[in-house]
MARSEZA-763374 format. One record per residue (C-alpha): x, y, z. Coordinates in steps of 0.25 Angstrom, whole numbers, plus 5000, padded with zeros to 4 digits. Layout:
N
XYZ;...
END
This chain:
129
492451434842;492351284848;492251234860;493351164864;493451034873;494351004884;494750884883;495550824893;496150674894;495750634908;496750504910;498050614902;497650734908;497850804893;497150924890;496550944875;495651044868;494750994857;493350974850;491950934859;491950794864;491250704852;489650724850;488950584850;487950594842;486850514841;485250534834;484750584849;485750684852;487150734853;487950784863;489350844864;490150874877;491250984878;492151014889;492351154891;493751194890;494451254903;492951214910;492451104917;491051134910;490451044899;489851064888;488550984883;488050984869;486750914865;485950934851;484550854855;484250794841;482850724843;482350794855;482850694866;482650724881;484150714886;484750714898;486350774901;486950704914;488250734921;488750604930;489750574940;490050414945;489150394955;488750544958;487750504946;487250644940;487750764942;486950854931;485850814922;485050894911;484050854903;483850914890;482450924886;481850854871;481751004866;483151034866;483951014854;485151074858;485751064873;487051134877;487651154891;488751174900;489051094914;490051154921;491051034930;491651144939;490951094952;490950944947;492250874956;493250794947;492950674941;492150614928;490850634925;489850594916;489050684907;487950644896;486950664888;485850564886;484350534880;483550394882;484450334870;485750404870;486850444881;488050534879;488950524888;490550574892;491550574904;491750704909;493250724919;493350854929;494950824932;495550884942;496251024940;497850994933;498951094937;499151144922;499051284921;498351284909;497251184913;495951224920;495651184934;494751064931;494651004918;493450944910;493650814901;492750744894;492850594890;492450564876;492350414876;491550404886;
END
């Protein structure tokens, strides 16, 4: 049993399930970042390989950060969930970073559709960015 991704094209309004969003990986750490299907919750995945201090940011425009973590050098493994339900519409700006390296993705909260089938808000995340 995976956990699935909903992906969601912001400009088409298309709906798709699929794998997590690409890991970057890199010697300091990785980082994967999955949308929760039907949620407007995030999950964060970070394996710590060299024992880094690193910090996990969520930024709006010019509200500048809305929720910040710090992950302490003793912890390898880091996995969490933020949950967007009180967060109002808009994209946002979550990463993960050390002294030397930053990963970082768009995250949309789009408004509710009138499909049926679709939840009330919806949770998109931007892999090129």
């Amino acid at each position: 049993m995976g956990i699935y991704v909903l992906l969601v094209s912001y400009w088409l309004g298309n709906i798709a399930v699929g794998s997590p969003t690409q890991s970057i990986i890199d010697t300091t750490f990785t980082a994967s970042f999955y949308a929760l299907p039907n949620t407007t919750k995030v999950r964060i995945i970070v394996s710590n390989k060299f024992n880094q201090r690193l910090k996990v940011e969520l930024q709006q425009g010019i509200q500048g950060v809305i929720y910040q973590e710090v992950i302490g050098k003793r912890i390898q493994q880091y996995n969490t969930v933020l949950n967007l339900e009180d967060l109002p519409f808009g994209a946002y700006h979550l990463s993960v970073s050390c002294e030397h390296q930053t990963i970082r993705r768009t995250l949309y909260l789009d408004p509710p559709y009138t499909r049926p089938y679709v939840p009330t808000r919806i949770l998109s995340i931007d892999n090129n960015s």
